[in-house]
Structure formats: structure tokens, C-alpha cells
N, C-alpha and C positions, 0 to 999 in steps of 0.2 A: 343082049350081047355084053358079055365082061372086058371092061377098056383094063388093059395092061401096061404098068408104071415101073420104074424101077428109081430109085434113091440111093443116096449114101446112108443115110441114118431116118427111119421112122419113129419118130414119138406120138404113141398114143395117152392123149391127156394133156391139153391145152389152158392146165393150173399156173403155179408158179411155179416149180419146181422143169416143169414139163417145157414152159418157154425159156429157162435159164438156160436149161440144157439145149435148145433148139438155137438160142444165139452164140452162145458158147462154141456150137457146134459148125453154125455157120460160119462164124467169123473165124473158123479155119478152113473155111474154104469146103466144105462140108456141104450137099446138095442134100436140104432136110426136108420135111413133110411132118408135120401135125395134123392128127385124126382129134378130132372131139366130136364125141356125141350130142352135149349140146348145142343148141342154138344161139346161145348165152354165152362169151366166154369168161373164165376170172370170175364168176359169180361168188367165190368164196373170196375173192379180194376184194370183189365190192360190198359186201358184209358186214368184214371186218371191224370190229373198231368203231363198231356204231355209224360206220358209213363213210368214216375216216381212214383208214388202216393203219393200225398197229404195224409197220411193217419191218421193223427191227427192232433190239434193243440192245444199248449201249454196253451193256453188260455180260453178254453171248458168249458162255466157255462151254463147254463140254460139263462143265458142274452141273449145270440148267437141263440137263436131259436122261431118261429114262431109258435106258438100254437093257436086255441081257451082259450085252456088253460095254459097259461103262465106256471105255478107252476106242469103240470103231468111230464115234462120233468127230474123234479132234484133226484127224487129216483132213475133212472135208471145213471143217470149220477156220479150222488155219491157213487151207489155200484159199479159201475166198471168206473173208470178215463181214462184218457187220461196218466197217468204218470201209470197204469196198461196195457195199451196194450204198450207202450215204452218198460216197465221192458218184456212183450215178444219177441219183437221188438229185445234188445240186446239178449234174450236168444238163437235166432237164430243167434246170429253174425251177424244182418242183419245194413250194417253202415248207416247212415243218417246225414240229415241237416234240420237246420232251413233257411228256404225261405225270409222268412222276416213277419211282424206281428203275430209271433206264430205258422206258418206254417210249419211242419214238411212233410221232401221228403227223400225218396230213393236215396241215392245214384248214384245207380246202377238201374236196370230195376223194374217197378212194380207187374214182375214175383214172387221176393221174398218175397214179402208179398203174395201172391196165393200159393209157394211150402210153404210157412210157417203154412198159414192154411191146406191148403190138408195134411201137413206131421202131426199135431197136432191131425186132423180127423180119420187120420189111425191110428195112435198111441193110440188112444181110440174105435179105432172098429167102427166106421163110415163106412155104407155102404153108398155111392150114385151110383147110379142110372141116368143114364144122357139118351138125344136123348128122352123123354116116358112124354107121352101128357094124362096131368090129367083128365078124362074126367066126373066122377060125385065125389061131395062128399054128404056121410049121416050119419046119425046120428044111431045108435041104441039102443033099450031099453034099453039093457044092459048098456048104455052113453059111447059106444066106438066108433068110429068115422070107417066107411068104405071108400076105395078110390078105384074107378077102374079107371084105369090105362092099357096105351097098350106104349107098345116101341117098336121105329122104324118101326113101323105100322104091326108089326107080331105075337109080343108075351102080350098078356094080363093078366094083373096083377089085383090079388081084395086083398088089404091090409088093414087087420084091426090093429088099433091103439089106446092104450088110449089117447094119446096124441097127438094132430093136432099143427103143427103152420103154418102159414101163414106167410111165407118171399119172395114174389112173386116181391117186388119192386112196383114201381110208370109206372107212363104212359111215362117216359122219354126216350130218345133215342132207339125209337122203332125197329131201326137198329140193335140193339142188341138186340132185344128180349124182349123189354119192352110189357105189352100185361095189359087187364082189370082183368084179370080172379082170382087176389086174392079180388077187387071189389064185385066182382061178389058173392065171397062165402060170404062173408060179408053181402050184399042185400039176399045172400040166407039166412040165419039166421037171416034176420030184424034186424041186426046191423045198423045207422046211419053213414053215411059219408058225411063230409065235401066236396062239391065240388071239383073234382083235379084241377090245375092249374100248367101252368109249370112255372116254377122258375130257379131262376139264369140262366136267356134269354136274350140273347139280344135283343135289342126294336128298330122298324121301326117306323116311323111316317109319316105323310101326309105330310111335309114337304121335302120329299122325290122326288114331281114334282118339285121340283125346282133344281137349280144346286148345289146345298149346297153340298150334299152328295157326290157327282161328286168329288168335288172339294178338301173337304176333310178327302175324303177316305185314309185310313192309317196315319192319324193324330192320334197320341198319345199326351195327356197332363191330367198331376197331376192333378186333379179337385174337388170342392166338390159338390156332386150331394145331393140335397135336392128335398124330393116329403111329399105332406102331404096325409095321411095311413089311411084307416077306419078297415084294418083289425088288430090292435093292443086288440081287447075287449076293449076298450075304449072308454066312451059315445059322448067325440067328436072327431072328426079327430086330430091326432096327428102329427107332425113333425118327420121324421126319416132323417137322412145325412150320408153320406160315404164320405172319404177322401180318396183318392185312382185314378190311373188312369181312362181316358177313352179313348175309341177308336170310332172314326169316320170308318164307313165302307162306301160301297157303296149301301145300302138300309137304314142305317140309325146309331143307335151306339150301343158299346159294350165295352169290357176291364172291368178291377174289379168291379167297383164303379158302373158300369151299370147293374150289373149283381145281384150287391148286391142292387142295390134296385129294380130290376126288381121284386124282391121276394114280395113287399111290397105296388104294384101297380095292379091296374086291366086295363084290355083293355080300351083304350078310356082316362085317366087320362093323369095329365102332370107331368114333374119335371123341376125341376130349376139349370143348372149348374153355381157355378161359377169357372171360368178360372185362377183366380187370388187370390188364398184365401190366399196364405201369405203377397200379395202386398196392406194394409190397403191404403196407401195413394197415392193409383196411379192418382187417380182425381186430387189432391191440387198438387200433385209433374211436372202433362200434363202443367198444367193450368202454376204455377210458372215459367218453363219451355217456355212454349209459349211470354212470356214475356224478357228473358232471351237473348242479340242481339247472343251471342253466340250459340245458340239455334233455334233460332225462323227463319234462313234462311234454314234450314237442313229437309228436308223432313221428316212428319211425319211418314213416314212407318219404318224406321232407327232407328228414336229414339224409338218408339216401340221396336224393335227387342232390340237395349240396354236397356229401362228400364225391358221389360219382360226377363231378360234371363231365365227363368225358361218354357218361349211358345217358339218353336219352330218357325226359321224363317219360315220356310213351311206351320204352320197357320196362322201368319201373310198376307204371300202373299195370302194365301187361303182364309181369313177371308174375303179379300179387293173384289177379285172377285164375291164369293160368294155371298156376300150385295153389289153389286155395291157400298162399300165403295171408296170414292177418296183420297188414304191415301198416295199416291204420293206427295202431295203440301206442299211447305213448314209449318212448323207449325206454325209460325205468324200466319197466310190470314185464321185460322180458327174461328170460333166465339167461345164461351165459351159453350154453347149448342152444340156444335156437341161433345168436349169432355165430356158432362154429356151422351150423348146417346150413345156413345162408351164404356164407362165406366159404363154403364147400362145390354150392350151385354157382356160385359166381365166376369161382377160380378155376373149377373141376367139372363143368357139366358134362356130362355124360349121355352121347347118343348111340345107342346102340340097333342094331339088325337093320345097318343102311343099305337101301337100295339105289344103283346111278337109274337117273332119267331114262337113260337109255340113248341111243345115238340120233335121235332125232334131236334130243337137246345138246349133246355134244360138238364139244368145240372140233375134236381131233378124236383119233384113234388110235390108242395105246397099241404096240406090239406088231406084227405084222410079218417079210419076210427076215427069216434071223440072220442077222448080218454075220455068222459063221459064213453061209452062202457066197457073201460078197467081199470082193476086194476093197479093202479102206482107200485105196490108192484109187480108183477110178470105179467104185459103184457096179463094179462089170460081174458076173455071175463069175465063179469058180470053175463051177463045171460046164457052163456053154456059154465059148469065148460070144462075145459083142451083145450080148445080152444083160440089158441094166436095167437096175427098179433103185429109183428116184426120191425123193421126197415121204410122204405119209403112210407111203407104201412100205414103208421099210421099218425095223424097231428099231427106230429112235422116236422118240417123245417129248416135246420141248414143253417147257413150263408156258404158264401164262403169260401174255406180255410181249407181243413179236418174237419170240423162241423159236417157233414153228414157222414162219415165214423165212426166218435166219437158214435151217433148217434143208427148206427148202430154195433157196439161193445158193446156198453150200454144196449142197449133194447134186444140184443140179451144176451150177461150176465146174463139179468134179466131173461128171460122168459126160458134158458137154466139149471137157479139152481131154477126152480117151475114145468115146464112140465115132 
């Protein structure tokens, strides 16, 4: 026997984006209902941040994110801030810190930002609904929106709603739960979508057969990572750079700076590190140096490791193996061209035919339904009134660093004070 419901507003997808919208939406008096499929709720917010959550950042414009369309982002970012979810933030007593470039973290565990929202949800009469697998949606004459629905595979639900949203998230960390199915409804209504793509990935390359990566794997170094972007809407390829770590694995690299432009690259493309971005004159200073009788008997692998103090001896010795560099010999007996080709690798390395992790390593998911679709002004579909897609689901794409949490309080804001 199918038990029959009826609601002001259904939200399927009990993320963050999905409960902004659900309180938002309550606390206008709004009789709401969250479906989640899992058992789990906020699993991607208890993740977060290494356990902490990143859950904003102080720095949050519309600069910070990846659109088709640059400018759909800033209404939703301007009606509801990053220094608006803070001000909830302290009204829970909840402590935090900034991380470093604007990155705000928890304290304490990324549980209290999950009892913050669930306790915010109750407090406004939020039912959710967890464990119950969506399984059609339609449309009715009336233009109220029907869901059938079954949980825990025994008891089935037919809930009608004026108001649908769509907060189902991206393709990302499928481990959790990540799935196509708010896609899906989207393609059902001949909405347009942007390709998905996983973002903030770490990137393998073909470089990979050789012993590079072997070698140094767990190398960490401040870097500036430079790749040139067609996905900007810009009529020629444009230049993007991150200043920020990286990490050498053992399939290939990752750490901030990798991850922030993994967002901004497609399979198969290259990017360009350089090692030494503060050290402008480490060419003329080798060279002077090689010259120098106090100097020029002392192997160059040593002086390396003192003029870079900022590289790790560890990629030093790494570097040497790796390139069958001979950086053992004293620096006299070297020619002038071998320190321009060192000083080529350091400043200009070159990684080509990168391949992303894939979205299981993925932070986020690049692209999604294209916000032509949607109104800036309340997230609401264009062509079928009370119908919104939310959060991760949409193309926008925030950088690393609470961008995408921002993101998702915003869009959800929006579409919470219009459904």
C-alpha cells in the first residue's frame, strides 16, 4: 500500500546546499520534506577538512569560481555571504580558525557544523526522510510536482509538492553516495547540462613509466603551477596560476596548487611548475658561483640544497636520480649550459598528457546543469516554474578552500527564500 503526502516544498538531497534550502524555506513558514538516500547524513561535511570542515572562506567573490557563466554566481553570493553563515557559525557557539588564505576550519570536529544544521532544521519543522530511493518524478497539470518514493525497500511513498528542488550533488566521491540521478531529472525536463567533470583531482601523467614518481613520492614544495585554460569563456586560451604547494605521489601529483588547477584542465593537457618562484636569480647567482675558487671545488648538489633552502634536501637527492642528473661533481667542471638546463627544470618543468584521478578522488564536480536554465534571482528553472537545482548540481565550481561550501549556502539561501 502507497501512503500519500502532500508538502509545500520537497528537497531531494540532505547535503548542505539541500538543508540551507530546507531552513530557508521553513523559516518562511514553508511545510518542507527532505528525501535522502542515505543512511548517513552531511557525509561530505563530515569529510571535509580532514575531519574539521573547511566551511567557508573569508575571501568568497564570484572571482573564485568556474562558470560557463562567470557573472550567474554573484546574486546568490551577495544575498547570502560568507560573513552570514560565520554570524551562524558563532550563534551556535561553534569556535573556529582561519587555516591560512581565508580558509576557515572547525575547531573541533565537522560534526558541529552537521548538529548546527540538523538542530536549525528541527527548529523550523524540517521533516527528513533518510535510507528512501527516489524512484520517478512528474509533473502534473495542476504544475505540482509528484515523487514516488519507497524506503528501506518496504514502505512506499507518492508525495506531491508545489515545490521541487534538486540538491542531489555532483558525481564526486561516489563512496559516499555520489550518484547521476539529480542529472537525470534535469535531462528529464530537457534542461541543458554542461558536461560533468571531476575537479579538485589529483593528476597522473605518462611520465609515470619512468622512475620520477618512485623517487619523489611524498615530496612536498611551495610551487607555482601554471596551465593555459580554454574553459574560461574566453575566445583564446587563457593563462591561470596557483601559488601554493605540491605533492609528488606515487602515480603522479597532488597538494593544493594541483588540485586547484586540476579544475581548469581537461584530460590529456599539460601544466608548467615552477620550483623556485621566489628565487628570481638563481641562474646568474649558479653561474657567479661556479666561478667563485671558494665555491667552484664544493659539489653542486650542497650548494643546491643552500641556495634553495626553501626545496627540500629530499628533492634535491630526488631530482638527481630521477633525471639521471650528475649533481654530485664539484661546480667548477660544469659548463654554463648545463646550469641553464637545470635552471629550465626548476623554473619551467614541464608535465604533459595529464590524466584527473577520476571522481572517486575528486573533491567537487566541475559543470553540471548550465545556469542559462536557471534564474540568478532564485535558482528556479526557466522553463518549469518551482523547479530548482541547488548547490554542486549546477555550473558553478568553487576553488579550493570552503568556495564550494560558500557555494552551497548561497545557492541554497537563494532558492530557500523563492520555493
Amino acid at each position: 500500500m502507497t501512503e500519500k503526502i502532500s508538502t509545500d516544498v520537497l528537497i531531494i538531497g540532505a547535503g548542505a546546499a539541500g538543508l540551507m534550502t530546507a531552513i530557508q524555506a521553513a523559516s518562511r513558514k514553508r511545510k518542507v520534506i527532505i528525501l535522502e538516500s542515505s543512511s548517513k547524513l552531511c557525509e561530505k561535511i563530515r569529510i571535509s577538512g580532514g575531519g574539521r570542515c573547511n566551511f567557508t572562506n573569508l575571501n568568497a567573490s564570484s572571482e573564485n569560481y568556474i562558470s560557463q557563466n562567470p557573472h550567474f554566481s554573484k546574486t546568490a553570493l551577495n544575498s547570502y555571504t560568507q560573513h552570514d553563515f560565520i554570524k551562524l557559525v558563532e550563534k551556535h557557539h561553534i569556535k573556529f580558525h582561519e587555516k591560512k588564505l581565508g580558509q576557515l576550519f572547525c575547531d573541533d570536529s565537522s560534526q558541529r557544523i552537521i548538529d548546527m544544521l540538523l538542530h536549525e532544521a528541527a527548529y523550523n519543522n524540517v521533516k527528513i526522510i533518510s535510507q528512501i530511493k527516489t524512484e520517478t518524478v512528474q509533473r502534473l497539470e495542476n504544475q505540482n510536482f509528484i515523487i514516488k518514493a519507497e524506503v528501506q525497500g518496504r514502505r512506499k511513498l507518492e508525495i506531491e509538492c508545489e515545490s521541487l528542488v534538486m540538491a542531489t550533488g555532483g558525481l564526486s566521491i561516489p563512496k559516499i553516495g555520489a550518484s547521476d540521478f539529480g542529472y537525470r531529472i534535469a535531462k528529464q525536463f530537457n534542461l541543458d547540462i554542461i558536461e560533468p567533470k571531476a575537479a579538485l583531482v589529483p593528476l597522473m601523467s605518462l611520465l609515470a613509466q619512468r622512475n620520477l614518481y618512485k623517487e619523489l613520492s611524498g615530496v612536498s614544495i611551495d610551487s607555482l603551477v601554471t596551465a593555459k585554460t580554454n574553459i574560461l569563456n574566453t575566445r583564446k586560451p587563457s593563462s591561470i596560476n596557483f601559488r601554493e604547494n605540491i605533492l609528488f605521489t606515487h602515480r603522479g601529483l597532488s597538494g593544493p596548487a594541483i588540485l586547484q588547477i586540476s579544475s581548469y584542465i581537461n584530460d590529456g593537457e599539460s601544466i608548467s611548475i615552477n620550483l623556485i618562484p621566489e628565487y628570481k636569480d638563481f641562474l646568474s647567482d649558479i653561474k657567479k658561483h661556479s666561478k667563485d675558487k671558494n665555491y667552484a671545488k664544493k659539489n653542486l648538489n650542497n650548494i643546491l640544497k643552500s641556495l634553495l633552502n626553501k626545496v627540500s634536501n629530499n628533492f634535491i637527492d630526488s631530482l638527481a636520480e630521477s633525471y639521471s642528473c650528475k649533481l654530485a661533481k664539484p661546480l667548477g667542471e660544469y659548463p654554463h649550459s648545463f646550469f641553464e638546463e637545470l635552471h629550465f627544470k626548476l623554473s619551467d618543468w614541464k608535465f604533459t598528457s595529464l590524466i584527473s584521478e577520476g571522481f572517486d578522488k575528486a573533491e567537487v564536480t566541475r559543470g553540471g546543469v548550465n545556469t542559462n536554465e536557471l534564474s540568478n534571482k532564485s535558482m528556479a528553472t526557466k522553463k518549469i516554474p518551482n523547479l530548482f537545482f541547488v548547490g554542486e548540481l549546477v555550473d558553478v565550481t568553487g576553488w579550493l578552500g570552503g568556495y564550494n561550501f560558500q557555494w552551497a549556502w548561497s545557492s541554497g539561501f537563494l532558492s530557500g527564500q523563492n520555493c
